[in-house]
C-alpha positions as CSV (number, residue, x, y, z in Angstrom):
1,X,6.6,32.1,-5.2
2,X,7.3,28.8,-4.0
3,X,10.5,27.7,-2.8
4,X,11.7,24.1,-3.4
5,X,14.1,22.5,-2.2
6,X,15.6,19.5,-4.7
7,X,17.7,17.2,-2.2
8,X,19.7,14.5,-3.6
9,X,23.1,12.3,-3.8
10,X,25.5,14.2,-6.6
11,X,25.1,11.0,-9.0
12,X,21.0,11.5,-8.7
13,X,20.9,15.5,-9.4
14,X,21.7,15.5,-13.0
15,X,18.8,13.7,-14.6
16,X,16.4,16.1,-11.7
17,X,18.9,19.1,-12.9
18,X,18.0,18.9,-16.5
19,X,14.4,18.7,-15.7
20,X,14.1,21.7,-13.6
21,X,15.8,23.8,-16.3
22,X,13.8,21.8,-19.3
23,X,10.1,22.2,-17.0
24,X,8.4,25.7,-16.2
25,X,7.0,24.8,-12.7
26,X,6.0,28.1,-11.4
27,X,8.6,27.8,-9.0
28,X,12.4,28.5,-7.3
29,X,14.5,25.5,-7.1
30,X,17.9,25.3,-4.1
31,X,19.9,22.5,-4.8
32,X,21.0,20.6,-1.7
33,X,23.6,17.8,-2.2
34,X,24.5,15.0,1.1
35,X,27.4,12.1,0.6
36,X,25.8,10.6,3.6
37,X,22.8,10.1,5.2
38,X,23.4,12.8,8.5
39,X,24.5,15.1,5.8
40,X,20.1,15.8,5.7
41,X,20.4,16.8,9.1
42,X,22.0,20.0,8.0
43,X,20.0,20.5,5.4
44,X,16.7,20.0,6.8
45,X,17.7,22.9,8.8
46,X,19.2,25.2,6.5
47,X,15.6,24.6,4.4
48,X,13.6,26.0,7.2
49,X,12.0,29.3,7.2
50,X,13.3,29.5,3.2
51,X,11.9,26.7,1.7
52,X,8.1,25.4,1.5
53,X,8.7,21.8,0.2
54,X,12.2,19.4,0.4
55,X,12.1,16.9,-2.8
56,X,14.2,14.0,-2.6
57,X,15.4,12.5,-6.3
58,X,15.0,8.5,-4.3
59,X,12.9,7.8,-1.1
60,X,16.6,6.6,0.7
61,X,16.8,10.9,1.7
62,X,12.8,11.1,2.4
63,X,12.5,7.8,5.0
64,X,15.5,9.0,6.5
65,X,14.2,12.9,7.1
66,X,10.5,11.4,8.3
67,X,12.0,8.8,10.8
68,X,14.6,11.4,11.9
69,X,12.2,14.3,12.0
70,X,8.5,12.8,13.1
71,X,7.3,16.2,13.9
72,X,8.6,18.1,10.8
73,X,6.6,20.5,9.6
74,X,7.7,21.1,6.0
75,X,5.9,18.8,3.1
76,X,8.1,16.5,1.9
77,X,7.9,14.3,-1.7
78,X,10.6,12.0,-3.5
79,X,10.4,10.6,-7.2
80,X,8.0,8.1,-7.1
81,X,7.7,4.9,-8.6
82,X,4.0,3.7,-10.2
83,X,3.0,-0.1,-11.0
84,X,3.5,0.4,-14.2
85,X,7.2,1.7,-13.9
86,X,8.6,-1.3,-11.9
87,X,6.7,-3.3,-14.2
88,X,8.6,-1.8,-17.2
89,X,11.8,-2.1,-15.5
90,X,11.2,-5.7,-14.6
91,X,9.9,-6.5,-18.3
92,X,13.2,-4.5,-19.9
93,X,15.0,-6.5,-17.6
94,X,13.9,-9.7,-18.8
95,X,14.2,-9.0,-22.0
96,X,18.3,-8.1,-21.8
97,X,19.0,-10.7,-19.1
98,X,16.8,-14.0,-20.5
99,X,19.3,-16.0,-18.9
100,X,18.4,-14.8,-15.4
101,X,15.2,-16.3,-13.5
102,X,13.5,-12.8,-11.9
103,X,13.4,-14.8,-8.7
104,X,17.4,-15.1,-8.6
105,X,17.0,-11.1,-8.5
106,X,17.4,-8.8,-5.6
107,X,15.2,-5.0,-6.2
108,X,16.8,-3.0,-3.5
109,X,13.5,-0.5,-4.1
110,X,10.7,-2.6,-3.3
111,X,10.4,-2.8,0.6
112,X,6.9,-2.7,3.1
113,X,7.2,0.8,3.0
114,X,5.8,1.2,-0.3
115,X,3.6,-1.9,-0.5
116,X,6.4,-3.4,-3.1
117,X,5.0,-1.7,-5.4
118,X,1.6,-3.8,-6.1
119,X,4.5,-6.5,-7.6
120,X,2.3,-9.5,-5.0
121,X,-0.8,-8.3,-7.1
122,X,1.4,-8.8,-10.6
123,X,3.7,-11.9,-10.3
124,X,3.3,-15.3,-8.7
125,X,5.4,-16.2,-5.5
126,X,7.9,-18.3,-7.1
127,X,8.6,-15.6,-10.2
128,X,8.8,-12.6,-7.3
129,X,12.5,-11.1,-6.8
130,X,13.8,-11.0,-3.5
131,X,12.2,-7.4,-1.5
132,X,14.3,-5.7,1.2
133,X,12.2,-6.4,4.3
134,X,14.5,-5.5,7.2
135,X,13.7,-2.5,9.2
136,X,16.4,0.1,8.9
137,X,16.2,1.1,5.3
138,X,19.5,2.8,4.6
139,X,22.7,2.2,2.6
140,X,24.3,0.0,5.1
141,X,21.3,-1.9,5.9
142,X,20.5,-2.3,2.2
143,X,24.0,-3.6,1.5
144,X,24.5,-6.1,4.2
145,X,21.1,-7.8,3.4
146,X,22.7,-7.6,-0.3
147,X,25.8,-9.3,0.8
148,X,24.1,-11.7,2.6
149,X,21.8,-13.1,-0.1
150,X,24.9,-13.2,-2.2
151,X,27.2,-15.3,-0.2
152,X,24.2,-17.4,0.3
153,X,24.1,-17.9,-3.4
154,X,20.4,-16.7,-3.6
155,X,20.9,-14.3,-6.5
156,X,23.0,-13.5,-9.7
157,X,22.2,-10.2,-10.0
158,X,20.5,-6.8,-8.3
159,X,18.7,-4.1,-9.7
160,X,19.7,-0.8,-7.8
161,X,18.1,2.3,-7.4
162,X,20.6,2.7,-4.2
163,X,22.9,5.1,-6.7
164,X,25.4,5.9,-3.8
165,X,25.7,2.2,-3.1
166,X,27.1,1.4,-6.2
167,X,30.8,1.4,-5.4
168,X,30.3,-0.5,-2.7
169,X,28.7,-3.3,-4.7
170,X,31.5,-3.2,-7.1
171,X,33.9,-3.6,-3.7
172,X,31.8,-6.8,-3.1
173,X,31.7,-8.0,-6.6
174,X,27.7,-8.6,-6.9
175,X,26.2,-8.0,-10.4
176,X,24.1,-5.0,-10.9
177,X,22.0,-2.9,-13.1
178,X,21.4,1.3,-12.1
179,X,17.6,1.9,-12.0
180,X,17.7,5.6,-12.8
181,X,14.0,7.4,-12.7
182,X,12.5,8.4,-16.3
183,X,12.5,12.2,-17.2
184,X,8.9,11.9,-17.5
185,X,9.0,10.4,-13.6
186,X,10.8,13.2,-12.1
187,X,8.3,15.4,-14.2
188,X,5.4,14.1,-12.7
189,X,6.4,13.6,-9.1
190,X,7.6,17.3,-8.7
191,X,4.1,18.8,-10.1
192,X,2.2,16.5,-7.9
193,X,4.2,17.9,-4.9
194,X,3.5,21.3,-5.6
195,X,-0.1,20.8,-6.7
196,X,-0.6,19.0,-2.9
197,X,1.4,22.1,-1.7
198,X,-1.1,24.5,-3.8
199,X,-4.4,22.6,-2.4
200,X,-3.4,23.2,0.7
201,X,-2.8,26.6,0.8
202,X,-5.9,27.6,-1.1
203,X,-8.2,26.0,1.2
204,X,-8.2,22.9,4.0
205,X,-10.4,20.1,1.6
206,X,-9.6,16.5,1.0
207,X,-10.5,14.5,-1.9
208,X,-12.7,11.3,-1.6
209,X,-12.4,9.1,-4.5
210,X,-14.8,6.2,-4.6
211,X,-13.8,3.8,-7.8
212,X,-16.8,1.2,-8.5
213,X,-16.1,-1.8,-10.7
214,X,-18.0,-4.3,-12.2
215,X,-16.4,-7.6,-13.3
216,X,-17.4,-8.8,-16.3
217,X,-16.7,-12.5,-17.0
218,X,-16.6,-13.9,-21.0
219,X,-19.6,-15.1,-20.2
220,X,-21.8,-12.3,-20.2
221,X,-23.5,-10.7,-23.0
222,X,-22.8,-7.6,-23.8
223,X,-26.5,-6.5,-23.3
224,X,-26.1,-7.4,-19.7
225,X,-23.3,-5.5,-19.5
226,X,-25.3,-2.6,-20.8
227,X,-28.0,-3.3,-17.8
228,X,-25.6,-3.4,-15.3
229,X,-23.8,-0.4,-16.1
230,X,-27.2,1.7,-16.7
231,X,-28.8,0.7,-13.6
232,X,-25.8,1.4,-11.1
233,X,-25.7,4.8,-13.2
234,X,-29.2,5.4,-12.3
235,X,-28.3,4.3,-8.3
236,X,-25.3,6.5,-8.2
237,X,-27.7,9.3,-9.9
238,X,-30.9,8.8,-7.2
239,X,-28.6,8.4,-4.6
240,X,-26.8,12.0,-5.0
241,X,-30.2,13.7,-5.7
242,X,-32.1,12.0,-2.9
243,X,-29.5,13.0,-0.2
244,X,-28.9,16.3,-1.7
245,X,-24.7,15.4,-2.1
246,X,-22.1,16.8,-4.6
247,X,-20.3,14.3,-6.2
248,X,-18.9,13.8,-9.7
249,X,-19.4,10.5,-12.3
250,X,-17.5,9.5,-14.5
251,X,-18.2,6.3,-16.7
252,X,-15.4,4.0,-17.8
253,X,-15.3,0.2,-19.1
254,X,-17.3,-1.4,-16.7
255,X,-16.3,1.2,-13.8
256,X,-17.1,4.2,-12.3
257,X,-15.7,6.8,-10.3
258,X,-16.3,9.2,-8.3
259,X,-14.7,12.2,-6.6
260,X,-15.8,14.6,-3.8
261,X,-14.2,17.3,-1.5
262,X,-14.5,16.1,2.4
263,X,-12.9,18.8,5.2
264,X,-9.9,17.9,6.0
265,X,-8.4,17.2,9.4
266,X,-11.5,15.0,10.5
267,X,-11.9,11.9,12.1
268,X,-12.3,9.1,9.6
269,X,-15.5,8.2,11.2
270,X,-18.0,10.4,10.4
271,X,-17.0,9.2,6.6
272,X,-17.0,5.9,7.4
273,X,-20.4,5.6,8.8
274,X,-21.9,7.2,5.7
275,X,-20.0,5.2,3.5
276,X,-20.9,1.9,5.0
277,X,-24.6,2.9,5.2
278,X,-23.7,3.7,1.5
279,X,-22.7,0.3,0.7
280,X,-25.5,-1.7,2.4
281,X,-28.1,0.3,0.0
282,X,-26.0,-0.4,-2.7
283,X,-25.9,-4.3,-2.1
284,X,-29.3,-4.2,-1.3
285,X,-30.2,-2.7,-5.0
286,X,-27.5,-4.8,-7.2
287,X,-28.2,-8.4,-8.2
288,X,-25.0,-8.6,-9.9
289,X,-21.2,-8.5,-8.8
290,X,-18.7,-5.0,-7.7
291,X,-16.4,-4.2,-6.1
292,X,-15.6,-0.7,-4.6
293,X,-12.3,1.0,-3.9
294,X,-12.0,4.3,-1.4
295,X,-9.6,6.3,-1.1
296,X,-8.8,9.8,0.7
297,X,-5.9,12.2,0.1
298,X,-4.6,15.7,-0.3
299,X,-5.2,15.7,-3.9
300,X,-7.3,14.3,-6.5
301,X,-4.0,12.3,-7.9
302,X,-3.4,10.9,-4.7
303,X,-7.1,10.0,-3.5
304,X,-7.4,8.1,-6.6
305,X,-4.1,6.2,-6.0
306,X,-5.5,5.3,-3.1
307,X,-8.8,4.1,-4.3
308,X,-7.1,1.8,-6.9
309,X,-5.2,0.5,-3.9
310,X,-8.1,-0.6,-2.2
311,X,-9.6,-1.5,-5.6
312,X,-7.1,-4.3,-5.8
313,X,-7.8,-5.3,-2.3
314,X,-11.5,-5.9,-3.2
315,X,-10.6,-7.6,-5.6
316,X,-8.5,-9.8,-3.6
317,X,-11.6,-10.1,-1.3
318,X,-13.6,-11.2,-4.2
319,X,-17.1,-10.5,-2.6
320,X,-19.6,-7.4,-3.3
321,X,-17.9,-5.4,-0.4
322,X,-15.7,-1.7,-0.4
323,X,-11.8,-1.1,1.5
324,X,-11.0,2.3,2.2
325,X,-7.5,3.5,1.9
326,X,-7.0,6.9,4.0
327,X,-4.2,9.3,3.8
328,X,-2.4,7.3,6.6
329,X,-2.0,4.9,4.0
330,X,-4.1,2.1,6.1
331,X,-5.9,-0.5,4.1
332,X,-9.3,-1.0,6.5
333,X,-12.2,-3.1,5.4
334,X,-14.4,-4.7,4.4
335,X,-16.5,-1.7,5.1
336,X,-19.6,-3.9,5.7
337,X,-18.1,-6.6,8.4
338,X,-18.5,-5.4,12.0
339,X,-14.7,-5.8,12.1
340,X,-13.5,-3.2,10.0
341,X,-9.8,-4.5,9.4
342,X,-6.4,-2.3,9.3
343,X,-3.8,-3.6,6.8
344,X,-0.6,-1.6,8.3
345,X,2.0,-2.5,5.9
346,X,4.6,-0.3,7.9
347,X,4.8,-3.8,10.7
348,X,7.4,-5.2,9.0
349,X,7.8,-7.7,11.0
350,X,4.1,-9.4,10.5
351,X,4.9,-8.8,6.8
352,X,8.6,-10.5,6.8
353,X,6.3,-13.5,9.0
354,X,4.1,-13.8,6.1
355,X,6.9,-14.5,3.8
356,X,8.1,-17.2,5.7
357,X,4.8,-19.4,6.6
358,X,3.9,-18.6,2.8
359,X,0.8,-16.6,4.2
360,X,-0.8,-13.7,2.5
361,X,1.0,-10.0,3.9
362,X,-2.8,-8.5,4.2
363,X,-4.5,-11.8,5.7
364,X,-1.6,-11.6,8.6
365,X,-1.9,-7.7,8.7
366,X,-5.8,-7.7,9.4
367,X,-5.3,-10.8,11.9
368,X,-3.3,-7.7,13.8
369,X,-5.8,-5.8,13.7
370,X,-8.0,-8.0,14.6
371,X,-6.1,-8.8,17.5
372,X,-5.7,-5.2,18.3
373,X,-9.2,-4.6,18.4
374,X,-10.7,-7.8,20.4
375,X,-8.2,-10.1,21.3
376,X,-10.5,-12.3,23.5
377,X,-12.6,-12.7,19.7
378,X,-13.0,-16.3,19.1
379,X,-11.9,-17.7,15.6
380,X,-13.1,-20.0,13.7
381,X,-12.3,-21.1,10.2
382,X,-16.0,-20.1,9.3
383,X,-15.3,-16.9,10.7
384,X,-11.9,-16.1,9.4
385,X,-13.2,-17.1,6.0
386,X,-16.0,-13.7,6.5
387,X,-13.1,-11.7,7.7
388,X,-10.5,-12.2,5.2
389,X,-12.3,-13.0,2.1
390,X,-10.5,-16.6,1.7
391,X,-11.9,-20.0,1.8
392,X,-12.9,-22.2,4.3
393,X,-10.2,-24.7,3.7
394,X,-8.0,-21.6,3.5
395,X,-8.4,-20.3,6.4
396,X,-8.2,-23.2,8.3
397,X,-4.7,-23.4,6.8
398,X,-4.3,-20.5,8.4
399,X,-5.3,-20.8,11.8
400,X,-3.4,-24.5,11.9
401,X,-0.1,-22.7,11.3
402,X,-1.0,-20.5,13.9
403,X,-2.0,-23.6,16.1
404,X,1.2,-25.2,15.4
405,X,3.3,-22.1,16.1
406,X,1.6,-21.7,19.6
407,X,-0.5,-18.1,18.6
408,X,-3.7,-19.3,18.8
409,X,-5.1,-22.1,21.3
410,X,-8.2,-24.4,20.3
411,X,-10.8,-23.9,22.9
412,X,-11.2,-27.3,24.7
413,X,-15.5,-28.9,24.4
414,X,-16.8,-27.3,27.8
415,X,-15.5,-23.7,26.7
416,X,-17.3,-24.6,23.0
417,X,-19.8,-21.3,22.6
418,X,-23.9,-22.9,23.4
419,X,-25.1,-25.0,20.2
420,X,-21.3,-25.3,18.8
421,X,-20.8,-28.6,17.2
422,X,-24.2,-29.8,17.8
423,X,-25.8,-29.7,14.4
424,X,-24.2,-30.9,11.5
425,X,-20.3,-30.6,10.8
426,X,-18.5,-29.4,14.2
427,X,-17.1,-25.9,14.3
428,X,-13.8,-25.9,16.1
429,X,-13.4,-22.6,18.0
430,X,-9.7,-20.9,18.6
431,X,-8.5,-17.8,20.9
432,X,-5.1,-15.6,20.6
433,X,-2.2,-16.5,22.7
434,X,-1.5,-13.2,23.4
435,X,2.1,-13.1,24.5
436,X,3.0,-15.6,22.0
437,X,1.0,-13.3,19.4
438,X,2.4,-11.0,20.0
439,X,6.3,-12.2,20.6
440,X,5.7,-13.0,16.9
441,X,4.5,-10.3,15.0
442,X,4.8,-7.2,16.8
443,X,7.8,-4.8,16.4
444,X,10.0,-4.9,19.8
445,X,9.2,-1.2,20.7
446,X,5.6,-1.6,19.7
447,X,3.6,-0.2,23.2
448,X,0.6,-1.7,22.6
């Protein structure tokens, strides 16, 4: 039988108590309780060699055990938040608080770590709440960065999921409502983190999930819409018969997905290759617009949540092109540019950069990685535009504020690349400033 071990502060074990008695999961529960963060220390070791999962009831306990523990060995979950959740808890919040704007709102949940949550995706800048985005994500960190936006007279209220922190914000006299996690919540996110255990004792397989969209404007008849979603059936289906693969289909409204088993513990790049080979037949057949999301994970649940991921990225992108989300939770794409991009949302420090110069978080993340893989690469606003799936009048934008903040450099006539300039509208050409660069957007114990 598995062993699980529920860890959590004593106000947060209740609701995951009453589940775990309510829920048959197959499964032996030991309930580990910690006033303060080192209290996991202890824990973490008492769990070993007795239990085969630790499940944290918030993600404070689980980013604490992963950054203290790199190299631990036992699978770890926490009660995750979807979309849809914070999205509820926003609207509810709304609704009881009309008199507060959401951006005079501190959510001490939504940080880099988890991508905020898909809120960018959702809510325009000026409605956003404020996100934590400092580094150290813990109850001291969270509630000086609290305090601080409060003195500054920046909010009027925080929504907490920081249930241990709560006394501490009633010391300080700040406003707040408890976020408690749904029954239904704890529910799910304890049978995901067995079935992920389960997978991977039965056999050493990953999921691929490919999710193929089509975007259907008013516009279009609904005839056309028939066409387009029979013909890229019949690609999908001559595609898997004339390579001799085994894949699933399943139709939706105007998208398809797909899901296939892939060994696990490979290098990405094997998958990648076929994929992108994939993709250029599939642009080559299609006269019409998709987008394609990929994603790869320990279970079909998680592939897929991946593949939405890079769904929404594509979409972002706006172009017939595919982003791959792998279990490292890396955002790379588009698959079909040379430059195959890395969105690393764990650099806080580009992303907290890309909330000041009012830049996009993945246009800064993939300059990164664009720096990281060919920093002598010449820019150009022509190029950028390819890259990032933006404008040309965008990414100019872009590579000014870079210009004015001393990152880039604008290459001077006699370094112009041969037939630059000559014919028609000149192309201005820019390089990386690397210390600068670097100074700027890379965390201070970054080696690279």
């Amino acid at each position: 039988m598995i062993n699980v071990a529920i860890v959590s502060p004593d106000h947060s074990l209740e609701p995951v108590d009453k589940v775990i008695e309510e829920q048959d999961f197959g499964c032996s529960f030991h309930r580990y309780i910690y006033k303060k963060m080192t209290d996991i220390d202890e824990i973490y070791h008492d769990c070993r060699g007795k239990c085969d999962v630790m499940f944290f009831s918030g993600e404070l306990g689980y980013h604490y055990i992963r950054h203290k523990f790199p190299d631990i060995r036992i699978p770890c979950a926490f009660t995750a938040y979807e979309p849809i959740d914070v999205l509820s808890i926003l609207l509810n919040f709304q609704i009881s608080h009309p008199e507060i704007r959401m951006n005079r709102v501190f959510c001490d949940f939504l940080t880099a770590t988890n991508h905020f949550m898909g809120l960018l995706q959702y809510l325009p800048k000026e409605h956003q709440p404020y996100f934590y985005t400092e580094r150290h994500y813990d109850y001291r960190h969270i509630t000086d960065f609290a305090k601080q936006l409060w003195e500054h007279k920046k909010i009027d209220m925080i929504l907490s999921r920081s249930i241990n922190n709560l006394k501490k914000l009633d010391e300080l006299g700040i406003p707040y409502v408890a976020v408690f996690p749904s029954e239904e919540m704890i529910v799910k996110s304890i049978r995901n983190a067995l079935n992920e255990l389960r997978l991977d004792q039965i056999a050493e397989k990953e999921i691929l999930s490919i999710l193929i969209r089509l975007p259907f404007s008013e516009e279009i008849e609904q005839e056309e819409q028939e066409y387009r979603e029979a013909t890229l059936y019949k690609f999908l289906a001559d595609y898997r018969k004339s390579r001799h693969l085994h894949f699933s289909i399943e139709q939706g409204f105007n998208q398809f997905e797909l899901h296939s088993e892939i060994p696990a513990g490979e290098d990405n790049a094997g998958a990648l290759d076929f994929l992108r080979r994939a993709l250029t037949e599939l642009k080559r057949k299609l006269d019409f617009p998709f987008r394609i999301g990929i994603g790869i994970g320990a279970s079909r649940d998680r592939s897929r949540c991946f593949a939405e991921q890079a769904l929404m990225e594509a979409n972002r992108y706006g172009r017939n092109d595919a982003f791959l989300v792998d279990k490292e939770d890396i955002v790379l794409g588009p698959l079909s540019q040379d430059a195959r991009l890395a969105a690393d949302y764990t650099n806080e420090k580009a992303l907290l950069f890309a909330r000041e110069q009012g830049i996009s978080d993945t246009n800064i993340l993939k300059l990164v990685s664009l720096f990281q893989e060919e920093k002598n690469r010449l820019l150009s606003s022509q190029s950028l535009s390819s890259l990032l799936g933006v404008t040309g009048r965008s990414a100019s934008r872009i590579l000014a504020k870079l210009l004015e903040l001393g990152m880039v450099e604008q290459l001077r006539e006699s370094e112009q690349p041969e037939k630059a300039g000559r014919q028609g509208r000149p192309i201005h050409y820019f390089r990386f400033q690397e210390e600068r660069f670097r100074e700027m957007l890379f965390p201070e114990d970054d080696s690279l």
